[in-house]
MARPAGU-200754 format. One record per atom (N, C-alpha, C): residue in three letters; z, y, x. Coordinates in steps of 0.001 Angstrom, whole numbers, plus 500000, padded with zeros to 6 digits. Last residue first. Layout:
// MARPAGU-200754
ALAZYX...
//
This chain:
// MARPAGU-200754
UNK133910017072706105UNK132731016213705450UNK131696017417704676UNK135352019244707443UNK134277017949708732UNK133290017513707443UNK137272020019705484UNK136326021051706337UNK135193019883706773UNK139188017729705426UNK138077018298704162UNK136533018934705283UNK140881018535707879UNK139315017099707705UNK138565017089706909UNK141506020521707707UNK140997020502708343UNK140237019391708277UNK143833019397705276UNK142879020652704428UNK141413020778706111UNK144991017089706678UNK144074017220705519UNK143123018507705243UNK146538019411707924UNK145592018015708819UNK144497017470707820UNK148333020253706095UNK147328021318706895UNK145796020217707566UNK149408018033705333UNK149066018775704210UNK147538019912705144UNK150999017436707842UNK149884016367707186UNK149019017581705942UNK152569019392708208UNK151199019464709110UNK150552018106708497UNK154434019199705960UNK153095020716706036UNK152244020372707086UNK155378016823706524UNK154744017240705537UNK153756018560705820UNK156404017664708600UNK155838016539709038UNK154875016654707772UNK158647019716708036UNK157406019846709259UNK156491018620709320UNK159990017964706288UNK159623019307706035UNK158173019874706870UNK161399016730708701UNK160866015931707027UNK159592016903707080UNK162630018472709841UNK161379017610710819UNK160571017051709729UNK164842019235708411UNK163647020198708449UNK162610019340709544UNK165713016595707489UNK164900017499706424UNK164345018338707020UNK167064016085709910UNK166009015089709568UNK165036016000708587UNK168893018235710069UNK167558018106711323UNK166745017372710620UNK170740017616708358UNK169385018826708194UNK168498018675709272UNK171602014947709147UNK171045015179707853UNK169790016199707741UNK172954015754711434UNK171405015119711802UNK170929015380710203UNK174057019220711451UNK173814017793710968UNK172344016818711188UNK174370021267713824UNK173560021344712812UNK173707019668712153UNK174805023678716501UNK175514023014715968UNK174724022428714721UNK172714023952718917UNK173397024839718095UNK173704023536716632UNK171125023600721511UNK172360022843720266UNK172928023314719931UNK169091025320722178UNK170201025626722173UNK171341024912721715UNK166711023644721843UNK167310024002722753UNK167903024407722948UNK167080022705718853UNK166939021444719870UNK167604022035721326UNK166542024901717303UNK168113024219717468UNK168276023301718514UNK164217025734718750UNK165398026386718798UNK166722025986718702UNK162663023984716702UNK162570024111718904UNK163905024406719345UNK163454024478714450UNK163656023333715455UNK163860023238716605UNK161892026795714419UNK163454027106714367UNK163751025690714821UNK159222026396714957UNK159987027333716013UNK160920026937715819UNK158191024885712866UNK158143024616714330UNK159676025252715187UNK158821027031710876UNK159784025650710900UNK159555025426712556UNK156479028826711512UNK158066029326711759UNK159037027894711269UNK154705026695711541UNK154574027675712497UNK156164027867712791UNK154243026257708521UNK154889025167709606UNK155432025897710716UNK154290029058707573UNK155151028329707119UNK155551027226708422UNK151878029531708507UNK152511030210709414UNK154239029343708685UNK150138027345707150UNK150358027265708127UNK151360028239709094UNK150784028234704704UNK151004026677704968UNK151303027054706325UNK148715030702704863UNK150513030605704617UNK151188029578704760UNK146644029741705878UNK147155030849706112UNK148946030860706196UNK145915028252703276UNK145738027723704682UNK146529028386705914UNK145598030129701107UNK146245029232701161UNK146726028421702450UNK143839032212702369UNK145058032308702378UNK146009031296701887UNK141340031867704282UNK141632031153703483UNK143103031342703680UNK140425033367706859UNK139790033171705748UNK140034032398704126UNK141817032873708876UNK141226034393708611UNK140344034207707613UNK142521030405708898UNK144041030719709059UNK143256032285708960UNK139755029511709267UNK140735029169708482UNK141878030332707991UNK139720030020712246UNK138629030675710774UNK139198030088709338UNK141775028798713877UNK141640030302713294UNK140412031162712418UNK141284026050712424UNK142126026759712679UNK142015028179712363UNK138330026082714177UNK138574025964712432UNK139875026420712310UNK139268025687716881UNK137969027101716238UNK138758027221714334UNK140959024108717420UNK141687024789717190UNK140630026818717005UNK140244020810716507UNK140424021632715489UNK140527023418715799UNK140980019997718813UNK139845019910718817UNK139510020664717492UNK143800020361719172UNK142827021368719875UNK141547021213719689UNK146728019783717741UNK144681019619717609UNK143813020000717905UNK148562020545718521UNK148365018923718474UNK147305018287718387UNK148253023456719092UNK148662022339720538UNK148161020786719748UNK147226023904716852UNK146496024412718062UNK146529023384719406UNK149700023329715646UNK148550022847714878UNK147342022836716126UNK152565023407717814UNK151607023802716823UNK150611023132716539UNK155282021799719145UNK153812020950718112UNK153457022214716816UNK156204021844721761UNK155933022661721028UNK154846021656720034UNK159690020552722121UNK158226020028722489UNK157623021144721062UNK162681020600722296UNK161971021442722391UNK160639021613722444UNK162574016848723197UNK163386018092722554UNK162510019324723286UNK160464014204722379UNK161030015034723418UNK161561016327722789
//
């Protein structure tokens, strides 16, 4: 669905304590994550404004976003064991 918000918070709420003890404690985690954060957004953005853009770059920056929240999704399941 276009414009659909997929923060880390929204997709994982069951995650979304660790999250912010994370995201205040671990600056690797921190920056990954405001990284996805601001990709999130600018997507949202092209989606709802169609603002002019190649599917090419749409695909790379969803690429892009799909990677950092697997990368983040990992560093939160470490946490569980």
């Amino acid at each position: 669905m276009l414009g659909e918000n997929h923060l880390l918070t929204t997709d994982f709420p069951e995650f979304g304590d660790m999250i912010k003890t994370l995201s205040e404690q671990d600056a690797h985690f921190k920056q990954e994550n405001s990284r996805y954060t601001l990709l999130d957004k600018e997507i949202r953005e092209l989606e709802l404004s169609n603002t002019p853009i190649s599917d090419e770059e749409m695909h790379k920056l969803k690429h892009d976003r799909s990677v950092l929240k697997d990368s983040l999704y990992g560093q939160l399941k470490q946490m569980l064991v």
